[in-house]
N, C-alpha and C positions, 0 to 999 in steps of 0.2 A: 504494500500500500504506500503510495506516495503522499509528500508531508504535505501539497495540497489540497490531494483527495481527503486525509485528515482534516483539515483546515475548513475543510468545504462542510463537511458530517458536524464540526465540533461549532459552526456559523448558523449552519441549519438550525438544532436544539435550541440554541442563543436566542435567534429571532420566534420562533415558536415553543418556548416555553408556557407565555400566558393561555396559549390556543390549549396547548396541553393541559395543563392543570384547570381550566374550565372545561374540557370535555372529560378530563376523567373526576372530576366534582358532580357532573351533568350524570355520567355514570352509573358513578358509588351511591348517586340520592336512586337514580331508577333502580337499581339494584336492591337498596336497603327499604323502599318502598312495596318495590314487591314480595320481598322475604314478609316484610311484617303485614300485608295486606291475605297476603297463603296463608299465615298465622293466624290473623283475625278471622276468615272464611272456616278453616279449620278447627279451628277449635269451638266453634259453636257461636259466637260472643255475638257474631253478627244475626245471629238470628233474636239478640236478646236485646238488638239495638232497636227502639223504636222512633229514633230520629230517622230511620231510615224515609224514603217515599213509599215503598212497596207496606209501610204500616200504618200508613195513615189512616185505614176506618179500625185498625185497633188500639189505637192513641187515645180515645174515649172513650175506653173502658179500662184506661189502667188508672188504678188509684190511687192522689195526690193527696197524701193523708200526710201532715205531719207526726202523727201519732202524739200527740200533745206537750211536744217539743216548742218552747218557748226562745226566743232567740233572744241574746244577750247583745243589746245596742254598743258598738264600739265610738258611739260619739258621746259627745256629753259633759255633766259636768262629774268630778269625783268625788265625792262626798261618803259618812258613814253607810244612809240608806242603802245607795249604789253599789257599797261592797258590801250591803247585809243581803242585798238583792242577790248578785253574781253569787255567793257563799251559797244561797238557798237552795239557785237552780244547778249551782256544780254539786250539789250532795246530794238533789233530786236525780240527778245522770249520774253520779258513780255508784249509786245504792241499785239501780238497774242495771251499771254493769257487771256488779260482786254479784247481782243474784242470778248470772248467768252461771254453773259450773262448765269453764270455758274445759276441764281435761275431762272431763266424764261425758257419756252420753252424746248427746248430739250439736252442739254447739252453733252448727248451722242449718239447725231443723226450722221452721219457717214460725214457728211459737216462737223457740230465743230472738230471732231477728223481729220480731212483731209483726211480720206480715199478713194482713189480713185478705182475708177473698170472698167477694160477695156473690160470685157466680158459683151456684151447686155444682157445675159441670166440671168445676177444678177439683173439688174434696175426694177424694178418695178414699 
């Protein structure tokens, strides 16, 4: 190999560098897109997405229940009430979650999670 023909191979890269490294970024994303899209189809998850299009007349039958879960305002002023308030509803949420036995029995049985179902055709 001649020290031009060198010259010539080591000018090439030089000037096409950025072309490279944005087609193989272009790549790596279609690449890693479709790994984690086979993933998501796979494994179920997609069927359990109802932001989908294809679920929209079953969007209105899934239930928006907070289960009477209270939300803790992060604005505000801070005073004693405000932390006697916050104190009540974090001992209301941790005494639900001691009374799950998360090593025994079934932890993710659809009672521990509160799930509730108003259509008979779910109960089994």
């Amino acid at each position: 190999m001649s020290e031009s023909t060198l010259e010539e191979i080591i000018s090439f890269k030089n000037r096409h560098k950025f072309f490279v490294f944005i087609t193989s970024s272009i790549v790596l994303a279609i690449v890693i897109t479709t790994i984690s899209m086979a993933l998501y189809n796979s494994s179920g998850t997609a069927q359990l997405d109802l932001s989908r299009p294809g679920y929209k007349s079953v969007r209105a039958q899934s239930i928006n229940e907070d289960s009477g879960f209270t939300a803790f305002s992060s604005f505000g002023e801070l005073n004693p009430k405000v932390i006697k308030d916050f104190k009540t509803l974090y001992n209301q949420r941790t005494q639900k979650i001691k009374s799950v036995d998360a090593f025994g029995g079934d932890p993710l049985s659809p009672e521990a999670l509160n799930f509730v179902t108003t259509d008979p055709a779910l109960t089994n």
